[in-house]
C-alpha positions as CSV (number, residue, x, y, z in Angstrom):
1,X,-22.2,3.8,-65.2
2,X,-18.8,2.9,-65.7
3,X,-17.2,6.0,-64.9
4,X,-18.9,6.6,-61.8
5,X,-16.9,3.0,-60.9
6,X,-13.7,4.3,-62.3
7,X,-13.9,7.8,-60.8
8,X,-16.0,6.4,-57.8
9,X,-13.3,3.2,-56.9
10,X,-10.4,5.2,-56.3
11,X,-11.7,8.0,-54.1
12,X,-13.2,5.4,-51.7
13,X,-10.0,3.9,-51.5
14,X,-8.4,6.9,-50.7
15,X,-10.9,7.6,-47.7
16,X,-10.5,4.4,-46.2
17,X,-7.0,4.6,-46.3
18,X,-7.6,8.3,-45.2
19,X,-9.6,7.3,-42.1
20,X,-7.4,3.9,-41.4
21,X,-4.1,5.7,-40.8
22,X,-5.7,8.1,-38.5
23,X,-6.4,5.7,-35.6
24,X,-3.3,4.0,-36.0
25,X,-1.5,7.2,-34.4
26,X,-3.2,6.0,-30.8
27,X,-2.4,2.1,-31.4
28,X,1.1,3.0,-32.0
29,X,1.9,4.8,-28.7
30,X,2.1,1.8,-25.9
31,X,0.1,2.1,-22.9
32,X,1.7,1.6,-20.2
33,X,1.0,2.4,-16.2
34,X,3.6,4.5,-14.8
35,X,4.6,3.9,-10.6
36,X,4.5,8.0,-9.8
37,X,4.7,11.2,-11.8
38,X,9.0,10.7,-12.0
39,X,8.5,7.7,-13.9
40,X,6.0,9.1,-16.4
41,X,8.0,12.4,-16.7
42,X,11.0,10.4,-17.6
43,X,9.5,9.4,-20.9
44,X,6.8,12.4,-20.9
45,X,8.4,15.2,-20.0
46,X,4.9,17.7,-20.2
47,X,2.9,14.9,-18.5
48,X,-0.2,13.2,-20.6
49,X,-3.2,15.1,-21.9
50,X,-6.7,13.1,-22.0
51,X,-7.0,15.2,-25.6
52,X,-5.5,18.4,-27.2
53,X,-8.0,20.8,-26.4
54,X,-7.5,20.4,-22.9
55,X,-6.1,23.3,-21.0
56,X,-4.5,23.3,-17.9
57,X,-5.9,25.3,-14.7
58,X,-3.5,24.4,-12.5
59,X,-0.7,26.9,-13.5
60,X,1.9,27.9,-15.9
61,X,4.0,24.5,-17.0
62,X,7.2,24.5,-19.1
63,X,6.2,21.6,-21.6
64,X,3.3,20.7,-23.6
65,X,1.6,17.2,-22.8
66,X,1.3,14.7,-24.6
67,X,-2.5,13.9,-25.5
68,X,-3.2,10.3,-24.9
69,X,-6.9,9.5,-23.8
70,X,-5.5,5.9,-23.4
71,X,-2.4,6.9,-21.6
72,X,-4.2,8.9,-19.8
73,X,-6.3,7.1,-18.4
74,X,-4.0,4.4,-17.4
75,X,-2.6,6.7,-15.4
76,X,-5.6,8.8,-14.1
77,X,-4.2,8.0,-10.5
78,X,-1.9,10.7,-11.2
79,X,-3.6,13.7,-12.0
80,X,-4.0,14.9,-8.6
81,X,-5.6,18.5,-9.8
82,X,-7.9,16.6,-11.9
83,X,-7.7,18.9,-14.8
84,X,-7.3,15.8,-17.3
85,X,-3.4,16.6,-17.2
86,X,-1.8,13.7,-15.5
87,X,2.1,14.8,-14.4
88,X,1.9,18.1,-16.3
89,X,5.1,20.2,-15.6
């Protein structure tokens, strides 16, 4: 029994640290609500992506967006082709 607690302890530890540290990647980027597509593209350069998987049908861009699914929807207004790219250049 006690080796299943000293083997057992640790590796919990590590997966809650594991898990913790992921979401903190989202908290750490600020949401803000840009005025147009200039002022987002000023700090965003491809535009914001509701998530990484999400491919743009609105034609060939020159930057890659960032993925933000609360930056993105902040700024939903923007997205006029509503293919879950807001500002994508």
């Amino acid at each position: 029994m006690k080796k299943f607690f000293k083997a057992g302890i640790p590796f919990v530890l590590l997966v809650g640290f594991t898990f913790g540290a992921a979401g903190e990647s989202e908290a750490a980027t600020k949401i803000v609500t840009f005025k147009n597509c200039t002022e987002l593209n000023k700090v965003y350069k491809g535009g914001v992506a509701r998530s990484a998987s999400v491919k743009n049908k609105g034609g060939k861009t020159y930057y890659k967006p960032f993925a933000s699914q609360a930056l993105y929807d902040a700024n939903r207004k923007s997205d006029r082709d509503r293919d879950l790219i807001a500002c994508e250049r």
